[in-house]
SEKEFI-902116 format. One record per atom (N, C-alpha, C, O): x, y, z; residue in one letter; residue number from 1. Coordinates in pm, 1 decimal. Each point is the difference from the previous one (the first is absolute). Last residue first. Example, Ala and Ser with C-alpha at 12.3 -4.5 7.8 and 13.67 -1.06 7.14 Angstrom:
BEGIN
X = 1285.0; Y = -225.0; Z = 708.0; code = S; pos = 2 $
X = 82.0; Y = 119.0; Z = 6.0; code = S; pos = 2 $
X = -77.0; Y = 109.0; Z = 73.0; code = S; pos = 2 $
X = 50.9; Y = 110.8; Z = 16.9; code = S; pos = 2 $
X = -21.9; Y = -682.8; Z = -23.9; code = A; pos = 1 $
X = -89.0; Y = 119.0; Z = 0.0; code = A; pos = 1 $
X = 90.0; Y = 120.0; Z = 0.0; code = A; pos = 1 $
X = 103.6; Y = -1.9; Z = 66.5; code = A; pos = 1 $
% end
This chain:
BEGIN
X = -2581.1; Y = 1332.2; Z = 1010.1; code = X; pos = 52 $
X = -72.0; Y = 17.0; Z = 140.7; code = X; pos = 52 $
X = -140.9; Y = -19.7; Z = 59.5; code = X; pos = 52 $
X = -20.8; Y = 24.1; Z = 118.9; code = X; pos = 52 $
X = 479.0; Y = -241.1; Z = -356.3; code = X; pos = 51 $
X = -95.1; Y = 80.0; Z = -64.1; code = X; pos = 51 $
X = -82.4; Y = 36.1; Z = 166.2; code = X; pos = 51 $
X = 5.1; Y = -47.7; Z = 113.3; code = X; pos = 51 $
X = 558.7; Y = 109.1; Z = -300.4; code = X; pos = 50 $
X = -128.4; Y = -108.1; Z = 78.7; code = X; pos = 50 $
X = -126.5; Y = 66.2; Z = -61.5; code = X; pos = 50 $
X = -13.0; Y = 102.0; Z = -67.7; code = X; pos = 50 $
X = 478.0; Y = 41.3; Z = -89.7; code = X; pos = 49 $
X = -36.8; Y = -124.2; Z = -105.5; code = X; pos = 49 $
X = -127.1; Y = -45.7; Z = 142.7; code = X; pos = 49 $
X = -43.3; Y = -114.7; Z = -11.1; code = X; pos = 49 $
X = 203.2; Y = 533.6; Z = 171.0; code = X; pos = 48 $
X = -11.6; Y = 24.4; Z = -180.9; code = X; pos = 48 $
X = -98.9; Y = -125.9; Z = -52.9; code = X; pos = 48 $
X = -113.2; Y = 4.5; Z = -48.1; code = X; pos = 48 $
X = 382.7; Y = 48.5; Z = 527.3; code = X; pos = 47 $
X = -174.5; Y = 17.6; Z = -29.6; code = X; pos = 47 $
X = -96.2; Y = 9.2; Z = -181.9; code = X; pos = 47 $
X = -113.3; Y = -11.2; Z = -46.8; code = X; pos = 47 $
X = 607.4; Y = 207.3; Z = 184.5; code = X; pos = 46 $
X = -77.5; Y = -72.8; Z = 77.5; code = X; pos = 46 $
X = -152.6; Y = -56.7; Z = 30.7; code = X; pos = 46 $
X = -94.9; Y = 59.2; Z = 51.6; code = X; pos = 46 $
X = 411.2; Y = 96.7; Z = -519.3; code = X; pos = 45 $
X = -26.9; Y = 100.4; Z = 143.5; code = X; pos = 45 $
X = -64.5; Y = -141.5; Z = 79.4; code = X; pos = 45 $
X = -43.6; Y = -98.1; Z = -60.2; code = X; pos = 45 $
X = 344.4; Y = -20.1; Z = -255.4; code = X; pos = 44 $
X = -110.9; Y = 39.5; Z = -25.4; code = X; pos = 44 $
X = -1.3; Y = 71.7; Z = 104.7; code = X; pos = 44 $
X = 96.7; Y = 12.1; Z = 75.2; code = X; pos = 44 $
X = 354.7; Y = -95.3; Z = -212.3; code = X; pos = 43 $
X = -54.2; Y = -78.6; Z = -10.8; code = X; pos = 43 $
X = -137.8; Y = 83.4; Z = 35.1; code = X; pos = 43 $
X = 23.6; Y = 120.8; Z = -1.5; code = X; pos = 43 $
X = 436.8; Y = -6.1; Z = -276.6; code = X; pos = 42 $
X = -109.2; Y = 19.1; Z = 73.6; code = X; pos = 42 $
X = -95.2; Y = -94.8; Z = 116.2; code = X; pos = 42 $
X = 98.6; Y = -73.7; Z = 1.0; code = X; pos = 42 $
X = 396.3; Y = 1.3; Z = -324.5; code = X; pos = 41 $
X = -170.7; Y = -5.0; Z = -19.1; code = X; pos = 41 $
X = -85.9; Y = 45.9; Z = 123.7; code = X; pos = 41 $
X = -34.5; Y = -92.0; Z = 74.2; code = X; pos = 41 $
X = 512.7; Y = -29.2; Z = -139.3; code = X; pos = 40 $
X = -1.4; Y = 163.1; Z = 11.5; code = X; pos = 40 $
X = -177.8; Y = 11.3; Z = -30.6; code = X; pos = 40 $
X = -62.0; Y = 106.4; Z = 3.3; code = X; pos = 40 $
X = 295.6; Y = -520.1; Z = -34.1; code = X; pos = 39 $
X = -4.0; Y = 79.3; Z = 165.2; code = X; pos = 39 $
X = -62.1; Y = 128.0; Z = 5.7; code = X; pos = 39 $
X = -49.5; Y = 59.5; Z = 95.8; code = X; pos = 39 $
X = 44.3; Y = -325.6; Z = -499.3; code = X; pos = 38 $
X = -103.5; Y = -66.4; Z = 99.0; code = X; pos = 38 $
X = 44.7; Y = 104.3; Z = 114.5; code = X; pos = 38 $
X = -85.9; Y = 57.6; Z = 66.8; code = X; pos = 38 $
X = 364.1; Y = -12.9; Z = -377.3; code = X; pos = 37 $
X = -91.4; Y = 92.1; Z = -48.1; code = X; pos = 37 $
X = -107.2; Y = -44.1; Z = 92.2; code = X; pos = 37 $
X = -79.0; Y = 88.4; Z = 33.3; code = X; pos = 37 $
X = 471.5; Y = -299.5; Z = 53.1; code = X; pos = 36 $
X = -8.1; Y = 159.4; Z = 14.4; code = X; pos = 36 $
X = -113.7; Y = 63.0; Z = -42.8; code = X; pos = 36 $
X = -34.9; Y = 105.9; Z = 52.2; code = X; pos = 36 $
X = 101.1; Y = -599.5; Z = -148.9; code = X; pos = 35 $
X = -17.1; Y = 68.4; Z = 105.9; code = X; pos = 35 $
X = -6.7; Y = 121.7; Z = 83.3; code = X; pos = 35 $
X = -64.7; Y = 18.0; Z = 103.2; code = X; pos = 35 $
X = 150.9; Y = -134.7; Z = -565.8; code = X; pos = 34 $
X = -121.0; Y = 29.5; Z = 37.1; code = X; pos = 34 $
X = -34.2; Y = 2.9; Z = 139.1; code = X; pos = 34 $
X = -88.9; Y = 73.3; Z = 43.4; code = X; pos = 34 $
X = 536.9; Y = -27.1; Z = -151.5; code = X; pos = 33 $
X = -35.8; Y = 108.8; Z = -82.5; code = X; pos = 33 $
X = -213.7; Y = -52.0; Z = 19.5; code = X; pos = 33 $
X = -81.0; Y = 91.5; Z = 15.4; code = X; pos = 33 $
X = 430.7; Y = -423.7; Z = 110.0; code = X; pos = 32 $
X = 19.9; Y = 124.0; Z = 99.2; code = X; pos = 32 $
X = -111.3; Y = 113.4; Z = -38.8; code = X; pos = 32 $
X = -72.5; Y = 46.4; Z = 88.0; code = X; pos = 32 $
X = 110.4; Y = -413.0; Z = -397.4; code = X; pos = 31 $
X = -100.5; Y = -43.7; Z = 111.5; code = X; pos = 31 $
X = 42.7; Y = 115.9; Z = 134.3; code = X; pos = 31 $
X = -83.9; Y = 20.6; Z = 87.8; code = X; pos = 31 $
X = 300.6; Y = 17.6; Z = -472.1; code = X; pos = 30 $
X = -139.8; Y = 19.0; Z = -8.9; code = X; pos = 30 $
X = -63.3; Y = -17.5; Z = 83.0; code = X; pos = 30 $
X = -96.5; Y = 69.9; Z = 31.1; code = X; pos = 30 $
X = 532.1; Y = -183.5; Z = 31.3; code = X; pos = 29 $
X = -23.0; Y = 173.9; Z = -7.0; code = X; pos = 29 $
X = -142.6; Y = -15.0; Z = -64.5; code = X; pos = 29 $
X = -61.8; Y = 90.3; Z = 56.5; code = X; pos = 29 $
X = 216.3; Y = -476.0; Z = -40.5; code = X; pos = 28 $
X = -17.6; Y = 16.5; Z = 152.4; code = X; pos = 28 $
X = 8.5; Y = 99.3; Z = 40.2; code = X; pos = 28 $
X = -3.9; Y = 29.0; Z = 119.5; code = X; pos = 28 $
X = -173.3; Y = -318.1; Z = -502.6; code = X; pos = 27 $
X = 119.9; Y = 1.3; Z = 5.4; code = X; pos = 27 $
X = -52.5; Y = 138.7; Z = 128.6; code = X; pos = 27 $
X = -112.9; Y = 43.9; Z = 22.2; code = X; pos = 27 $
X = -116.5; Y = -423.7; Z = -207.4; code = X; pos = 26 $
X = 113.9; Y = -41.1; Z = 85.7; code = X; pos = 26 $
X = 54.3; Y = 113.8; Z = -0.5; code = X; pos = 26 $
X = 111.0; Y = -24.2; Z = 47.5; code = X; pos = 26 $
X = -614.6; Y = -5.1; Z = -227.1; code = X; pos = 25 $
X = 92.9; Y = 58.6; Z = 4.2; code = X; pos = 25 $
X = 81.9; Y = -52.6; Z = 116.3; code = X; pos = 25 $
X = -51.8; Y = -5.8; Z = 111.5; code = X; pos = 25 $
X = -341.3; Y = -278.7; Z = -321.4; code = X; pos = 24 $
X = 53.1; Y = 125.4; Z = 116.5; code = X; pos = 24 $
X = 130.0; Y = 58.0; Z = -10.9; code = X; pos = 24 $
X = 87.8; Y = -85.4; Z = 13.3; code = X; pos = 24 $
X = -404.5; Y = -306.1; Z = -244.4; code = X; pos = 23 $
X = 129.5; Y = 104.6; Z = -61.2; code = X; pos = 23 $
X = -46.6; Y = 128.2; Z = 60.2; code = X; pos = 23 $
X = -62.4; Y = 94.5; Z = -48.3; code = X; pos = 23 $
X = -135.7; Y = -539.5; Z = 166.9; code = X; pos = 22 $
X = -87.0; Y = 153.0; Z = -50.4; code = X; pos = 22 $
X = 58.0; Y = 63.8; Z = -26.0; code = X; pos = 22 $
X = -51.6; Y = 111.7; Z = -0.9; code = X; pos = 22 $
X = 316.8; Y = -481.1; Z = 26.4; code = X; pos = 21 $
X = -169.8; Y = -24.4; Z = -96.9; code = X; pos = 21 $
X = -66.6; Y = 67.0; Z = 26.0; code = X; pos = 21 $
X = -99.5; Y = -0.4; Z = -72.5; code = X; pos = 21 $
X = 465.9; Y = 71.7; Z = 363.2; code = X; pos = 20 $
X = 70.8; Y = -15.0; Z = -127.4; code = X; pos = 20 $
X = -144.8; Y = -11.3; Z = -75.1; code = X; pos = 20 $
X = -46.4; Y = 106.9; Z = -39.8; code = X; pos = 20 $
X = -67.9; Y = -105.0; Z = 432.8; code = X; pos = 19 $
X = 85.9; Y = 90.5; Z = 34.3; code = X; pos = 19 $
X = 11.8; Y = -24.5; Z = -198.6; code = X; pos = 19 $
X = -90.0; Y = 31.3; Z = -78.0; code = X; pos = 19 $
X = 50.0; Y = -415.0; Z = 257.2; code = X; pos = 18 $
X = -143.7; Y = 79.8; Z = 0.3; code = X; pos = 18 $
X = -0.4; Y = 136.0; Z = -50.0; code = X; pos = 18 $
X = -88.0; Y = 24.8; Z = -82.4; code = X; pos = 18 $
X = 493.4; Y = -252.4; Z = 276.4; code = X; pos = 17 $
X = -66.7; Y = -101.3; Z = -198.0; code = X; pos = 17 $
X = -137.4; Y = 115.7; Z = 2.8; code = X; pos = 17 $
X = 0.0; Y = 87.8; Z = -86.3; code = X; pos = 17 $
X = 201.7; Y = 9.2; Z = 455.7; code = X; pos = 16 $
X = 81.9; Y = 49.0; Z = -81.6; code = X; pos = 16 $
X = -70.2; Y = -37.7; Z = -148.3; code = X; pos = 16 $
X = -28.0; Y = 57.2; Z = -105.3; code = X; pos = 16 $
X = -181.1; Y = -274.0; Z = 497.6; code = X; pos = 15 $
X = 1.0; Y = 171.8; Z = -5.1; code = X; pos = 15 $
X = 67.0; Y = 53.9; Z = -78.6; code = X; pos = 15 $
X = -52.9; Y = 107.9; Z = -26.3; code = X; pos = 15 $
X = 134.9; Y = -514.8; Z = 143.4; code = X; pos = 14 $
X = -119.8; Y = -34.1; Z = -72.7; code = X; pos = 14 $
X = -10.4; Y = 140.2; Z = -40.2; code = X; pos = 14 $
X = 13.1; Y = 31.2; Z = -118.4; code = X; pos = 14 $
X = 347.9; Y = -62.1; Z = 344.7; code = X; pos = 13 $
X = 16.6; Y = -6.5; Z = -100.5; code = X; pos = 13 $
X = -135.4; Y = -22.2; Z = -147.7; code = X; pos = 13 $
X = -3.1; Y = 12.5; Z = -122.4; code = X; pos = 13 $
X = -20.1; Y = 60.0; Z = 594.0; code = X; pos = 12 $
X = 77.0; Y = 98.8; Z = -48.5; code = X; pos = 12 $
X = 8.2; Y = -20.9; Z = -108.4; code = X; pos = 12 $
X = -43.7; Y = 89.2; Z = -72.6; code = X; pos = 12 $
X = -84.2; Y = -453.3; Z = 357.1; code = X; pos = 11 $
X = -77.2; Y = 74.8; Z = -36.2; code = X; pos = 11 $
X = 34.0; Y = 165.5; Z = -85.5; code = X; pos = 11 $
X = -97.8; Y = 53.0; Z = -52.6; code = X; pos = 11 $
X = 362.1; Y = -535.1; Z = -45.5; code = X; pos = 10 $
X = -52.8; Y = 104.4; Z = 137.1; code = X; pos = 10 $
X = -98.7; Y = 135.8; Z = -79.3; code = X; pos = 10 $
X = -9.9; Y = 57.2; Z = -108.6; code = X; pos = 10 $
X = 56.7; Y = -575.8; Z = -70.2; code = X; pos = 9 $
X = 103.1; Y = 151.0; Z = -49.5; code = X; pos = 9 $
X = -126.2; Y = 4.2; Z = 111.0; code = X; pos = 9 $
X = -109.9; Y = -49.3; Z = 25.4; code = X; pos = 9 $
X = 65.7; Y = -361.3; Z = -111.0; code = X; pos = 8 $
X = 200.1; Y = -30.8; Z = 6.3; code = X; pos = 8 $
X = 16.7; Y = 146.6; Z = -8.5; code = X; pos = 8 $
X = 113.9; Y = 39.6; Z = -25.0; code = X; pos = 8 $
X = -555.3; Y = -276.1; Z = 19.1; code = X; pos = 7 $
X = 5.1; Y = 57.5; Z = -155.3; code = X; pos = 7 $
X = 172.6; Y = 34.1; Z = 11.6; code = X; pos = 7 $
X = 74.4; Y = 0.9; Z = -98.1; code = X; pos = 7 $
X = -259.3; Y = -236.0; Z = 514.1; code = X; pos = 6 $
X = -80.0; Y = -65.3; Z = -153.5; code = X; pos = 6 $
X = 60.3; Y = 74.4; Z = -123.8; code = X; pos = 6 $
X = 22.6; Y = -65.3; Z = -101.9; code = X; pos = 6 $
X = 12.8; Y = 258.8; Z = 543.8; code = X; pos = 5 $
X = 116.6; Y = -118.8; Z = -6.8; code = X; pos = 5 $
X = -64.7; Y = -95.2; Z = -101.2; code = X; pos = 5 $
X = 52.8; Y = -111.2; Z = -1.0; code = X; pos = 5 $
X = -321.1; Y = 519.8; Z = 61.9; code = X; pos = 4 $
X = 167.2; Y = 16.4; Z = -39.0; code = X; pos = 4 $
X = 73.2; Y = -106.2; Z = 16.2; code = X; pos = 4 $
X = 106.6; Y = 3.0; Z = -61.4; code = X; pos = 4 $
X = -544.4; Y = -82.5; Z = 155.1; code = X; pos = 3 $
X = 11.1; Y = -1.2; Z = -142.5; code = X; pos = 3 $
X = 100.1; Y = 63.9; Z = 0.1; code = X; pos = 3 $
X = 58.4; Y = -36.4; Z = -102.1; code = X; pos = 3 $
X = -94.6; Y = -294.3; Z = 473.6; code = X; pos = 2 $
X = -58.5; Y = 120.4; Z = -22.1; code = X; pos = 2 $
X = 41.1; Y = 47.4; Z = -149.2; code = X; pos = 2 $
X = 88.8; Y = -62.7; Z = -57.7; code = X; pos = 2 $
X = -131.7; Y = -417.7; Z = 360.1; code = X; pos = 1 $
X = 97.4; Y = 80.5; Z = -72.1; code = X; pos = 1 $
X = -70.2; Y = 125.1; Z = -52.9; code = X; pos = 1 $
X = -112.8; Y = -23.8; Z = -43.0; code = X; pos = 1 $
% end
């Protein structure tokens, strides 16, 4: 028997409880509003983060 058919909650939902006890923001214009700010981020020049 595997530990989701031991504790009776899907994996999603383990994710939600988790989700809630690091008090993540639910609500779904913030979470639009940081994803936007992640898109619009730059990312490094090529070669930036290796070492040589």
């Amino acid at each position: 028997m595997s530990n989701n058919q031991k504790s009776g909650k899907s994996q999603a939902d383990k994710f939600k409880a988790a989700a809630r006890r690091a008090e993540c923001d639910t609500d779904e214009a913030a979470f639009e509003a940081k994803l936007k700010k992640l898109a619009e981020t730059k990312p490094e020049p090529k070669g930036a983060g290796e070492k040589a």
